[in-house]
N, CA and C atoms of all chains as a GROMACS GRO file, in nm:
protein
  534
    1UNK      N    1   0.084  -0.121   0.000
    1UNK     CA    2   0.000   0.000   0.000
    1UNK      C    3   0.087   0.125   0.000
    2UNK      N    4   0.083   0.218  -0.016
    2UNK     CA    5   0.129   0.338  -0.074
    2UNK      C    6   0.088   0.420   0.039
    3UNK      N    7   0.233   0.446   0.067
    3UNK     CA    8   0.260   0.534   0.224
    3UNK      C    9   0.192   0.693   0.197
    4UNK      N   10   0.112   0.735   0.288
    4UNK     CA   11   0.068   0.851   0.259
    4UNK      C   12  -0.086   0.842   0.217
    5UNK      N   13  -0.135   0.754   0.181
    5UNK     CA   14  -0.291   0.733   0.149
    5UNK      C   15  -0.307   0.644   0.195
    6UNK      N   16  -0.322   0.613   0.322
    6UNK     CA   17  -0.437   0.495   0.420
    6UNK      C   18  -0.558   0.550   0.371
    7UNK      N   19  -0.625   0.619   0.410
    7UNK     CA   20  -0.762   0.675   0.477
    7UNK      C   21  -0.809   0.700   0.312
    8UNK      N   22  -0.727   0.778   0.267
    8UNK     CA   23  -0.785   0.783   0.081
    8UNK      C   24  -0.809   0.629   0.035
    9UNK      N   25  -0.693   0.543   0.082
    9UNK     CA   26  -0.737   0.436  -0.005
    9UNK      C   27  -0.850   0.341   0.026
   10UNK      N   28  -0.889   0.390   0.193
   10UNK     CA   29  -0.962   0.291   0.193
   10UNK      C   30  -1.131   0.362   0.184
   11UNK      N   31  -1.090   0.467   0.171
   11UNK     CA   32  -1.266   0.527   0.115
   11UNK      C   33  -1.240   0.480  -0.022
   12UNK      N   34  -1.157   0.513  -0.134
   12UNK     CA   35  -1.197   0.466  -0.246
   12UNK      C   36  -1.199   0.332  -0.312
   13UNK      N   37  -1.162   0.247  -0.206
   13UNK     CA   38  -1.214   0.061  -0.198
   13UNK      C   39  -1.327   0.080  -0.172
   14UNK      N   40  -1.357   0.150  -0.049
   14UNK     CA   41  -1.517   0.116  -0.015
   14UNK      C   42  -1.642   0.178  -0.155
   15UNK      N   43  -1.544   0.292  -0.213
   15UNK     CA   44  -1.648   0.372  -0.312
   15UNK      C   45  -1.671   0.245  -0.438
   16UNK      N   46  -1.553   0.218  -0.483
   16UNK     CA   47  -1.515   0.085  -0.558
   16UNK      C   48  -1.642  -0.063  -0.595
   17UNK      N   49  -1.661  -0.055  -0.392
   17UNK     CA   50  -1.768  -0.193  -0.387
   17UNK      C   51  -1.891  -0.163  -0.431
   18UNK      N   52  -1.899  -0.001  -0.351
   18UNK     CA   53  -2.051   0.026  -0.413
   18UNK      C   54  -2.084   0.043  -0.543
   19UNK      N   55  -1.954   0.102  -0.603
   19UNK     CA   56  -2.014   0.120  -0.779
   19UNK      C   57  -2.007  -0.033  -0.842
   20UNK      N   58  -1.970  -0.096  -0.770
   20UNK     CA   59  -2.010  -0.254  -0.838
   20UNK      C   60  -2.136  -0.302  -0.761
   21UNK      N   61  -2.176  -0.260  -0.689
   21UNK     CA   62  -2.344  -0.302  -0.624
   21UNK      C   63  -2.409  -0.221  -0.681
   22UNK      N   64  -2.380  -0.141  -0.711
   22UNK     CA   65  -2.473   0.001  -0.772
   22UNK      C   66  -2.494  -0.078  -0.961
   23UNK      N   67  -2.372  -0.149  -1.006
   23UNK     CA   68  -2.413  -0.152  -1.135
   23UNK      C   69  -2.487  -0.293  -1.184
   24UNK      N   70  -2.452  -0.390  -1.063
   24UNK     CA   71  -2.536  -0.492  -1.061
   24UNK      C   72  -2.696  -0.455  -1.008
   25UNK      N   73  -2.708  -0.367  -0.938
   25UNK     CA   74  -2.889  -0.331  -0.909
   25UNK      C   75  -2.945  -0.262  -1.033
   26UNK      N   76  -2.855  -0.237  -1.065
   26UNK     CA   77  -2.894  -0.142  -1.192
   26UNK      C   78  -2.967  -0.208  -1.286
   27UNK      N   79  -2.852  -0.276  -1.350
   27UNK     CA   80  -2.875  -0.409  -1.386
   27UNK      C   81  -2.997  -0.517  -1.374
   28UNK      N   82  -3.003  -0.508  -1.282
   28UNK     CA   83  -3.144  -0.613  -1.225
   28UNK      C   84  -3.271  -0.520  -1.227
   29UNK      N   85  -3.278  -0.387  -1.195
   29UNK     CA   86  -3.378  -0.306  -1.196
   29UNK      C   87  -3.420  -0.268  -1.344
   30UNK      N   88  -3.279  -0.262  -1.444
   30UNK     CA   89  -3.335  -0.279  -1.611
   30UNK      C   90  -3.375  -0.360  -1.687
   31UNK      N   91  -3.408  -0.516  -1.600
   31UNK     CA   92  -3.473  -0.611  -1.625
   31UNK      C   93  -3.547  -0.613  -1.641
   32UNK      N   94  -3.618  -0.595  -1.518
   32UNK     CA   95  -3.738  -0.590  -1.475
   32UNK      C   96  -3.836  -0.437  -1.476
   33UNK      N   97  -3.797  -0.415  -1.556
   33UNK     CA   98  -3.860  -0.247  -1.604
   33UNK      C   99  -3.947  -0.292  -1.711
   34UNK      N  100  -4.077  -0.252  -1.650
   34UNK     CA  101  -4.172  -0.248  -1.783
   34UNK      C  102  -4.200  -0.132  -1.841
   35UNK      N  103  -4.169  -0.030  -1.832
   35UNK     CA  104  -4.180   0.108  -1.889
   35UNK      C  105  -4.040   0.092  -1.966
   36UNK      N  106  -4.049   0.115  -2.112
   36UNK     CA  107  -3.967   0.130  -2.186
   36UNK      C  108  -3.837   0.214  -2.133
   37UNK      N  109  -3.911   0.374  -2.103
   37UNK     CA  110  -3.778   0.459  -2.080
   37UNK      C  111  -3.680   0.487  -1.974
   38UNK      N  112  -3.783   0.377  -1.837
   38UNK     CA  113  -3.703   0.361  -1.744
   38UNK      C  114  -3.616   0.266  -1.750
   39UNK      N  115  -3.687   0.152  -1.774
   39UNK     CA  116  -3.531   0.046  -1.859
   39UNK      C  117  -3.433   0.154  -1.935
   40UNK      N  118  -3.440   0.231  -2.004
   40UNK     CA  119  -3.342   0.260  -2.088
   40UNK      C  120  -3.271   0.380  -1.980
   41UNK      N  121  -3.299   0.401  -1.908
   41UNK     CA  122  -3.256   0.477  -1.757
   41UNK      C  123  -3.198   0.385  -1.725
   42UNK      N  124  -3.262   0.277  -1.641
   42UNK     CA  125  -3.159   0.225  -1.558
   42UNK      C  126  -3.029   0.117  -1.626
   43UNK      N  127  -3.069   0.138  -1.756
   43UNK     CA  128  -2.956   0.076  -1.875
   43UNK      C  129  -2.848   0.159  -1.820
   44UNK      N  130  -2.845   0.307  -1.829
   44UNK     CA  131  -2.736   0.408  -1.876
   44UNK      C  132  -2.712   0.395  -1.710
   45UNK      N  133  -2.765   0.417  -1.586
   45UNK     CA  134  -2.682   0.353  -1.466
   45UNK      C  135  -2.608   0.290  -1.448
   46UNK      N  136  -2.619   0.183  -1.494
   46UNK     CA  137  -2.579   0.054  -1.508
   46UNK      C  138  -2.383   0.111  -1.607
   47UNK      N  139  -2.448   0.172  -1.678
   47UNK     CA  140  -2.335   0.171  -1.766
   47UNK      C  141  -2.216   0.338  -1.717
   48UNK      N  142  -2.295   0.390  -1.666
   48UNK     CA  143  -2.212   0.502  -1.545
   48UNK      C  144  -2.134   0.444  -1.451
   49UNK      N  145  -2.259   0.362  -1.357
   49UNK     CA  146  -2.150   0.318  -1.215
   49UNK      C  147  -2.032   0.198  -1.253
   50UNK      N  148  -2.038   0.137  -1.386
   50UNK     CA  149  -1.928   0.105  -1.473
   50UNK      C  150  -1.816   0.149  -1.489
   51UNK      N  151  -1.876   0.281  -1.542
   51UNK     CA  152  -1.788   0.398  -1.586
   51UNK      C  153  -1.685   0.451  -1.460
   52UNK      N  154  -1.795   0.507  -1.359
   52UNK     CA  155  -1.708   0.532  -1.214
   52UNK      C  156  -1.615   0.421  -1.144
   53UNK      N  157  -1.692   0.297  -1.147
   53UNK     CA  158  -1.593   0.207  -1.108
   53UNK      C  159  -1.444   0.223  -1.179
   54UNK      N  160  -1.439   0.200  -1.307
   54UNK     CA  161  -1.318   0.176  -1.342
   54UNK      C  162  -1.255   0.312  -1.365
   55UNK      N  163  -1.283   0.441  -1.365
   55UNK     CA  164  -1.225   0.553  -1.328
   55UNK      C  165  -1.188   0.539  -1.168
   56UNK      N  166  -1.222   0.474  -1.079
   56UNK     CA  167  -1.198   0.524  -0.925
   56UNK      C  168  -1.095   0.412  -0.908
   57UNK      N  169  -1.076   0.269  -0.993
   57UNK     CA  170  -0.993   0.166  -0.970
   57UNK      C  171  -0.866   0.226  -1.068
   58UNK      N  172  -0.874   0.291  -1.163
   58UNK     CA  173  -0.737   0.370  -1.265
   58UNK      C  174  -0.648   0.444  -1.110
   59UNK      N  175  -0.753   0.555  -1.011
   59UNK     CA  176  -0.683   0.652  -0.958
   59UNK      C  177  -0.599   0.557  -0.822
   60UNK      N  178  -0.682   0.463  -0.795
   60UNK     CA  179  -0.633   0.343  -0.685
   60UNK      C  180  -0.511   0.281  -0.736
   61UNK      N  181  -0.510   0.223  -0.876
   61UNK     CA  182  -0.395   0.180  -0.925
   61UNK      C  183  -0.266   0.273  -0.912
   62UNK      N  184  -0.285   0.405  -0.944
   62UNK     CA  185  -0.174   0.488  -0.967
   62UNK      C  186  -0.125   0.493  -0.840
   63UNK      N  187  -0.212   0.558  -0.730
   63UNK     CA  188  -0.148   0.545  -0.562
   63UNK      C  189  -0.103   0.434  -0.554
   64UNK      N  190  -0.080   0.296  -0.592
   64UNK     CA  191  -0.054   0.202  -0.560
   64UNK      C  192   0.078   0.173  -0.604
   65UNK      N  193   0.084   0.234  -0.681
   65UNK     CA  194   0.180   0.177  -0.797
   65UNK      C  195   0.296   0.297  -0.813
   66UNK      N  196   0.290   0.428  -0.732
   66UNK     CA  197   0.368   0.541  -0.692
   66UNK      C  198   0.310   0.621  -0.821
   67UNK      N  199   0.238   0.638  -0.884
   67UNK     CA  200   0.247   0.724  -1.075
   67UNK      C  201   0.120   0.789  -0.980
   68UNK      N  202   0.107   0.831  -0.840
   68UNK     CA  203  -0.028   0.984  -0.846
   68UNK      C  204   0.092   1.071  -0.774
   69UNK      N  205   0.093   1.177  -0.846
   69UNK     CA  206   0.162   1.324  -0.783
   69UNK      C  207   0.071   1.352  -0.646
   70UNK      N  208   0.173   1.360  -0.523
   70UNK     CA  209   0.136   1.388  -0.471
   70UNK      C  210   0.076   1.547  -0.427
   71UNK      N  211  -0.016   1.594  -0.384
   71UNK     CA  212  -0.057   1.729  -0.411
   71UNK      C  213  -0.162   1.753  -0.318
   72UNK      N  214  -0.195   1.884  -0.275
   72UNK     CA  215  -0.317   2.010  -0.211
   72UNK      C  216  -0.338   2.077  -0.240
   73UNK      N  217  -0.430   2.124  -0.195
   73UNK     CA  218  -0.505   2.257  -0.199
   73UNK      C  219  -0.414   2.364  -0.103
   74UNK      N  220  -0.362   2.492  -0.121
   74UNK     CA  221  -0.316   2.582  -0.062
   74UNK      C  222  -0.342   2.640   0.047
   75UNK      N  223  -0.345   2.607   0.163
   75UNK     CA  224  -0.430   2.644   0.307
   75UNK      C  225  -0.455   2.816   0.306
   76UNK      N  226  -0.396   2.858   0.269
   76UNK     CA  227  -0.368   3.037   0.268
   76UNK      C  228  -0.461   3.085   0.147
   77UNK      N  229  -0.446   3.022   0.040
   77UNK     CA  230  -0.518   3.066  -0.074
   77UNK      C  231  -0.607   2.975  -0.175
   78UNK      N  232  -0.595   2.807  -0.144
   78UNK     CA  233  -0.687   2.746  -0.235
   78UNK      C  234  -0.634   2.686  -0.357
   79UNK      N  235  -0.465   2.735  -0.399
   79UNK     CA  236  -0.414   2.686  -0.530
   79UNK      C  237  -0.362   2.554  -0.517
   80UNK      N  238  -0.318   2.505  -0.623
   80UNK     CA  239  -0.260   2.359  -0.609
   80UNK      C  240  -0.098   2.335  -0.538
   81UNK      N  241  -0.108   2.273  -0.504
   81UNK     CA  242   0.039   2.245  -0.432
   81UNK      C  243   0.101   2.124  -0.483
   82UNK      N  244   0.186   2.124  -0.593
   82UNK     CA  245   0.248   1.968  -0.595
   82UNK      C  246   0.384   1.899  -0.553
   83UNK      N  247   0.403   1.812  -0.483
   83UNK     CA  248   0.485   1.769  -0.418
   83UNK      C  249   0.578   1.633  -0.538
   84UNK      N  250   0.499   1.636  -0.640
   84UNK     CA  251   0.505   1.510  -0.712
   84UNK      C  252   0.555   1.397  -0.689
   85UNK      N  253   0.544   1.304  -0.772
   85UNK     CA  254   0.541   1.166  -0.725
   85UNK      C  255   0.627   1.097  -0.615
   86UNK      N  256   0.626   0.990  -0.526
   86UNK     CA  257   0.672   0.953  -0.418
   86UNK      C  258   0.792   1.052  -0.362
   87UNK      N  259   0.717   1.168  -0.313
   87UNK     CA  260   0.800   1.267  -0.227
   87UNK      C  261   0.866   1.155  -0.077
   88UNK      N  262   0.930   1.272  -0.019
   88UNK     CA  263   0.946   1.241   0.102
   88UNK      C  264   0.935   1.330   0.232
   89UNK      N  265   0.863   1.224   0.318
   89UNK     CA  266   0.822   1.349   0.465
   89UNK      C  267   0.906   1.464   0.455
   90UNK      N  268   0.924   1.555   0.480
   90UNK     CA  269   0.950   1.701   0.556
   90UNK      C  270   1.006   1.744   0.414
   91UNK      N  271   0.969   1.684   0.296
   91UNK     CA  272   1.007   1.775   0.161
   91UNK      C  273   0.919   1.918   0.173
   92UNK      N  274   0.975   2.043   0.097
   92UNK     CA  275   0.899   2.177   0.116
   92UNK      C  276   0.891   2.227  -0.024
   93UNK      N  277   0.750   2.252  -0.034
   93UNK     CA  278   0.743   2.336  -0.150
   93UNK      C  279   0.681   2.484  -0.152
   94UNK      N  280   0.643   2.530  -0.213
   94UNK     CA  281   0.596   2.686  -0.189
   94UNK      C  282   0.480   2.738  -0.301
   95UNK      N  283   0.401   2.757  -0.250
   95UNK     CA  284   0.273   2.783  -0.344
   95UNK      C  285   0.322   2.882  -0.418
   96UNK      N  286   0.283   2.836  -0.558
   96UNK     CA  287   0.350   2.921  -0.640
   96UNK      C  288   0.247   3.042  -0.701
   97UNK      N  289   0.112   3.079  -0.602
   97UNK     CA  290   0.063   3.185  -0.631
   97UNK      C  291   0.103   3.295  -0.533
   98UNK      N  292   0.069   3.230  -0.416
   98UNK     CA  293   0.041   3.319  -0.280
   98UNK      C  294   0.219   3.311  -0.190
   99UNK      N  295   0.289   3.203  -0.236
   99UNK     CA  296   0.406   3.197  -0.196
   99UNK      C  297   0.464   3.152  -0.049
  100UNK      N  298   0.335   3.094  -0.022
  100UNK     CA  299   0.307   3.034   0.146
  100UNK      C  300   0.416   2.886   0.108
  101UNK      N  301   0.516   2.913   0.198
  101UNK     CA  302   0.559   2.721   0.243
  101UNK      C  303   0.538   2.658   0.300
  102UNK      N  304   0.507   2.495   0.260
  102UNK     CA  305   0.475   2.431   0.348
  102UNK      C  306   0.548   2.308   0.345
  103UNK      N  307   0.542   2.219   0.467
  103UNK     CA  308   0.629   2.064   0.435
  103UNK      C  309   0.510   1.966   0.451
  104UNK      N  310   0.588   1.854   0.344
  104UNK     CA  311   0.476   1.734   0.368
  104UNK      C  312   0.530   1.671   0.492
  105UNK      N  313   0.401   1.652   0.547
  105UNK     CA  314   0.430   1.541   0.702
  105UNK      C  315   0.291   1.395   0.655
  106UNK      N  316   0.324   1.340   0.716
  106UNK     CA  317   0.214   1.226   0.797
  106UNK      C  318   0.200   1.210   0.904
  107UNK      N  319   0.059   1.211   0.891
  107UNK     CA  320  -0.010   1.170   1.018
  107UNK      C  321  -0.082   1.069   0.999
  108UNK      N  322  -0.095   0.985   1.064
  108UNK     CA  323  -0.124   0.828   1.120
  108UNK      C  324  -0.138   0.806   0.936
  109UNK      N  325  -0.039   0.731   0.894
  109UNK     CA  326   0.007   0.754   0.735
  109UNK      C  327  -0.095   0.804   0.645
  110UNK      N  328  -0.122   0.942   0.721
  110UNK     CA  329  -0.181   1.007   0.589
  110UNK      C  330  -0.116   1.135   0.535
  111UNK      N  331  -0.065   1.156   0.444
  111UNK     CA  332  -0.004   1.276   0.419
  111UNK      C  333  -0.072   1.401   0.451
  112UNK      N  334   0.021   1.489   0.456
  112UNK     CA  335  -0.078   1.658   0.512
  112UNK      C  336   0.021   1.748   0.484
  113UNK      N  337   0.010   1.868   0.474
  113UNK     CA  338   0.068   1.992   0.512
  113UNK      C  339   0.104   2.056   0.615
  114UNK      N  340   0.184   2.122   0.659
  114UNK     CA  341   0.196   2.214   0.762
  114UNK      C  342   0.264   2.333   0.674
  115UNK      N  343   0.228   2.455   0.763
  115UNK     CA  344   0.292   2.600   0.730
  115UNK      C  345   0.407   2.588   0.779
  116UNK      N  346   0.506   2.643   0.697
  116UNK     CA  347   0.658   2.670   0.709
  116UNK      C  348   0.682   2.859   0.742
  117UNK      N  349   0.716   2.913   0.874
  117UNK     CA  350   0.791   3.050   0.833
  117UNK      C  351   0.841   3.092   0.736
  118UNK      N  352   0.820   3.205   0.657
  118UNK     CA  353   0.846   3.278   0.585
  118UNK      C  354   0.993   3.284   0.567
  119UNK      N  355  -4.641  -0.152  -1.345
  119UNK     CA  356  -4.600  -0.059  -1.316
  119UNK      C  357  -4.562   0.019  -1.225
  120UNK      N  358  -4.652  -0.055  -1.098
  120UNK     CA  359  -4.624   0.005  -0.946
  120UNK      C  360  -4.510  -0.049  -0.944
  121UNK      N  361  -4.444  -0.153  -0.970
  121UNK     CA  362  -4.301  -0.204  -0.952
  121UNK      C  363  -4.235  -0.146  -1.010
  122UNK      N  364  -4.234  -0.098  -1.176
  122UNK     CA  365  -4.124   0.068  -1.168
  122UNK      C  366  -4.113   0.109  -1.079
  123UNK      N  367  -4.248   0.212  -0.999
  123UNK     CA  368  -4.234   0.316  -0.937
  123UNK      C  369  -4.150   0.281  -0.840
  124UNK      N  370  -4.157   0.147  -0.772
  124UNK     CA  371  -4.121   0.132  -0.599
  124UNK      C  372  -3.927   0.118  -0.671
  125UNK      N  373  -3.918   0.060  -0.762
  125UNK     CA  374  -3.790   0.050  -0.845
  125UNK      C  375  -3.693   0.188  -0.829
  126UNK      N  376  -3.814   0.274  -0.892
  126UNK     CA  377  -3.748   0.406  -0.906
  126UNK      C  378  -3.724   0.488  -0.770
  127UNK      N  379  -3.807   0.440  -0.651
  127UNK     CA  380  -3.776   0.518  -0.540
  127UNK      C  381  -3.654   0.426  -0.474
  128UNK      N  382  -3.635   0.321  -0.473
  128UNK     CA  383  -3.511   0.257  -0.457
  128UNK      C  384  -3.398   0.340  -0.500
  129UNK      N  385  -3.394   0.359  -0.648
  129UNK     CA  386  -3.271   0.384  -0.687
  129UNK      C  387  -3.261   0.529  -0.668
  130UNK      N  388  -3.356   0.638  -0.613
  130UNK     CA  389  -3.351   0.770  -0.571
  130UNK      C  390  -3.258   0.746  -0.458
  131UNK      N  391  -3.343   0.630  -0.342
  131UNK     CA  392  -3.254   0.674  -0.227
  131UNK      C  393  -3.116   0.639  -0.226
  132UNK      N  394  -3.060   0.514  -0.344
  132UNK     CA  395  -2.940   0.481  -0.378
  132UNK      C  396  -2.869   0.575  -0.407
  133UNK      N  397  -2.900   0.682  -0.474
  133UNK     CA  398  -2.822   0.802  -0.511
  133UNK      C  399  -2.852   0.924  -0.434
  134UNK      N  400  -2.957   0.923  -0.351
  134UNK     CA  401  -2.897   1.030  -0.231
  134UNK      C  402  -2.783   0.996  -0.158
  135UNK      N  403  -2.761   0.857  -0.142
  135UNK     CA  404  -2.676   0.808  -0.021
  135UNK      C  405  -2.522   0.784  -0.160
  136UNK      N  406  -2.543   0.814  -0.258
  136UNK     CA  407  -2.399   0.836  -0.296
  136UNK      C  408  -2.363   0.995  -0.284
  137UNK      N  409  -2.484   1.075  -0.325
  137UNK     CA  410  -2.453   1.231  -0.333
  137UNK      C  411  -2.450   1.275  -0.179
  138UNK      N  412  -2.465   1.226  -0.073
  138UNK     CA  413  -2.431   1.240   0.047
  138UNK      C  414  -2.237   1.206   0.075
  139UNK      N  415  -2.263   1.096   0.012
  139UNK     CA  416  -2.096   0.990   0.018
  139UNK      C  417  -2.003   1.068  -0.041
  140UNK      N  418  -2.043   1.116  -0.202
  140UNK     CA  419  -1.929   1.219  -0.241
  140UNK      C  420  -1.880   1.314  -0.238
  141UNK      N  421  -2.000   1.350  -0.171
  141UNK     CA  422  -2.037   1.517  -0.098
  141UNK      C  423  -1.902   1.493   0.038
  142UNK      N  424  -1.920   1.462   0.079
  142UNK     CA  425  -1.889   1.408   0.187
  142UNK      C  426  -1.705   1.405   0.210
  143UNK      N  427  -1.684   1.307   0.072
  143UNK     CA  428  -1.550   1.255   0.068
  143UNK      C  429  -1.524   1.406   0.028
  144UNK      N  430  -1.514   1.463  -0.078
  144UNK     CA  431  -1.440   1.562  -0.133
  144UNK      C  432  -1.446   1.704  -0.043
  145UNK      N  433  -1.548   1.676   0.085
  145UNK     CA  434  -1.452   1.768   0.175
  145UNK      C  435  -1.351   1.746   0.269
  146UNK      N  436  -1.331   1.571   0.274
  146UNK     CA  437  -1.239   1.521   0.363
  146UNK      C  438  -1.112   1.534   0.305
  147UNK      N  439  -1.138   1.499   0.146
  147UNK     CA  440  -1.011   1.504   0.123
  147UNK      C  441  -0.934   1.614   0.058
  148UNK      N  442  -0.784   1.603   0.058
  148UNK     CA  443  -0.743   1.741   0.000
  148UNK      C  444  -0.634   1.730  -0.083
  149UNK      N  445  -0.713   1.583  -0.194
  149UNK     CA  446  -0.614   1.595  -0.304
  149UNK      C  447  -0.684   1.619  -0.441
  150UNK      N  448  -0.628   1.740  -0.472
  150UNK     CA  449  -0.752   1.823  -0.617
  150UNK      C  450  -0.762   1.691  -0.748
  151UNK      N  451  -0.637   1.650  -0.752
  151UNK     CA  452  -0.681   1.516  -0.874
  151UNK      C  453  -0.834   1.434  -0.865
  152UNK      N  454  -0.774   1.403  -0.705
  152UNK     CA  455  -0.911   1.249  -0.663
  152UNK      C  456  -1.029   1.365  -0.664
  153UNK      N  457  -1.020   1.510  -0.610
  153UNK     CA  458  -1.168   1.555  -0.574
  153UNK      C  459  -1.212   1.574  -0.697
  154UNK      N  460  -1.142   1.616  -0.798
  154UNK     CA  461  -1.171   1.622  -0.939
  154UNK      C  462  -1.226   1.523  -1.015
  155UNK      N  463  -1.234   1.344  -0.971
  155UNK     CA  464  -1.318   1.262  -1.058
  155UNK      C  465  -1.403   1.257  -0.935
  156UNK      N  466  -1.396   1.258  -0.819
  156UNK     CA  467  -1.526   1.291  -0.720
  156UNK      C  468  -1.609   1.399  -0.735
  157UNK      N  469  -1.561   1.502  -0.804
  157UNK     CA  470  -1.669   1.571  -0.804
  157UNK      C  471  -1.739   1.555  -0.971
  158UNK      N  472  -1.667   1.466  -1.041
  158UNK     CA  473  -1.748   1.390  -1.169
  158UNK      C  474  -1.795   1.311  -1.125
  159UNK      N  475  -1.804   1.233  -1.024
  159UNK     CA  476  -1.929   1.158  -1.015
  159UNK      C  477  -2.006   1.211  -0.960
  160UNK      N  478  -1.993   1.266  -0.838
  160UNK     CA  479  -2.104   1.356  -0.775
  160UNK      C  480  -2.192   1.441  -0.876
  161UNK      N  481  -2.126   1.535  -0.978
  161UNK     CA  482  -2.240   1.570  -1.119
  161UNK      C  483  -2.319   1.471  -1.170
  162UNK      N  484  -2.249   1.321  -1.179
  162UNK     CA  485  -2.324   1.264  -1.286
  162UNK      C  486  -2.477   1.176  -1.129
  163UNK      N  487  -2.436   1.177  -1.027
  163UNK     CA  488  -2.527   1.131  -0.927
  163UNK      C  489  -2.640   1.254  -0.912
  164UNK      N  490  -2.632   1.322  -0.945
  164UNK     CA  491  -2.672   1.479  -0.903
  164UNK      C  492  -2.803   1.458  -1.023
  165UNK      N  493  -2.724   1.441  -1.116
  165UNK     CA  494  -2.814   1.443  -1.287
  165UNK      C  495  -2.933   1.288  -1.267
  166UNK      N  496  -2.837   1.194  -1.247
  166UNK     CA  497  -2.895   1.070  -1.251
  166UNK      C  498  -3.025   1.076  -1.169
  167UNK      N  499  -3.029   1.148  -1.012
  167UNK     CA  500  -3.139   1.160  -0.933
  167UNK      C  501  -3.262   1.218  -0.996
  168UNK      N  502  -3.219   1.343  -1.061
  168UNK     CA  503  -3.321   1.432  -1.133
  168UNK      C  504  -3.384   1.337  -1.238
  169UNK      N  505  -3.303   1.265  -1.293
  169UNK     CA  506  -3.371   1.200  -1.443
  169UNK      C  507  -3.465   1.109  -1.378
  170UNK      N  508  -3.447   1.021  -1.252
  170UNK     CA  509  -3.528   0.926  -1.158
  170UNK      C  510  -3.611   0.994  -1.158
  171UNK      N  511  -3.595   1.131  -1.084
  171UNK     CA  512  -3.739   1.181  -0.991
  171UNK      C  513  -3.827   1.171  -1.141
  172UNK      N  514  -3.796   1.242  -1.242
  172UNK     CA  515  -3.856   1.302  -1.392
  172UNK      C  516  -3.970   1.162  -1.426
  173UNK      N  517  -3.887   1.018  -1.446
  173UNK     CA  518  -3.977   0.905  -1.473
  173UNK      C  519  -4.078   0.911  -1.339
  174UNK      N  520  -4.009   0.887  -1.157
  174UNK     CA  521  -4.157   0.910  -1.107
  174UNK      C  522  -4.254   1.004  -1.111
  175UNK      N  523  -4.238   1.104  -1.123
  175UNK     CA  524  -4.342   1.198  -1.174
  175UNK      C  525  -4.428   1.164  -1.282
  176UNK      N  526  -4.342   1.094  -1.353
  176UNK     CA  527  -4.443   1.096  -1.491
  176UNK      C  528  -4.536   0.947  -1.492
  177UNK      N  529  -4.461   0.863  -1.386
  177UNK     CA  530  -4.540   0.765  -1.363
  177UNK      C  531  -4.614   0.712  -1.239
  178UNK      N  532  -4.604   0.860  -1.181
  178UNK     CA  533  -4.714   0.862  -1.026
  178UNK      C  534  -4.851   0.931  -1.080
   0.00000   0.00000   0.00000
């Protein structure tokens, strides 16, 4: 598992199971649809929570596999912060709008930010 | 047809309880990539509910 995303990885396993329960009900509910256009509704469900599944198992693979940049949101201003791929604790980067530094830390292995003095 | 309907209120509350879930995650988390296909699904759960409610309406 990929140091720095516990808690991410295991919400997006859990998101994972549901879009595969979500596309098997789907599934079973476009069966059994006697109204033409709701079958053809719960067709295109079916073929979304598909869709989400294997978009949310691509972003799981990459954390897994070190290929997701690591990155935030700017505590001071909201911009992106990238640390890119398998950084290391107390690396520092500096928002490159607002110019705030910060270092990556973990906490209970989840990566985070802290503010660095100016 | 009543079994659409009860069908279709199933899969309403299925997708409140994801638009609650994604709602949810993408303020926990604070990495803009992941909130960025979270907040594509959360649009497409958002849309999907409305198109539900649209068939029960039209078949209540």
């Amino acid at each position: 598992m990929r140091e720095g995303y516990k808690s991410v990885l295991e919400f997006l396993e859990a998101d994972l199971e549901i879009e595969e329960e979500q596309e098997h009900l789907y599934n079973q509910l476009a069966t059994v649809s006697k109204d033409a256009r709701v079958k053809e509704t719960f067709q295109h469900l079916a073929r979304a929570a598909k869709g989400h599944k294997e978009a949310i198992g691509r972003i799981i693979k990459d954390i897994e596999s070190d290929n997701h940049d690591v990155s935030f949101y700017c505590l001071m201003c909201g911009w992106e912060i990238n640390f890119g791929k398998m950084p290391s604790v107390g690396n520092e980067e500096r928002c490159s709008l607002c110019c705030q530094k910060f270092a990556l830390v973990d906490v209970d292995n989840d990566y985070a930010i802290k503010f660095l003095p100016q | 047809m009543n079994k659409d309907i009860e069908n279709l209120k199933l899969a309403i509350q299925k997708k409140d309880l994801g638009i609650e879930r994604y709602s949810d995650q993408i303020k926990a988390f604070g990495d803009p990539q992941i909130n960025a296909l979270l907040e594509g699904i959360l649009h497409n759960e958002i849309r999907h509910k409305s198109e539900l409610e649209d068939h029960l309406n039209r078949l209540s």
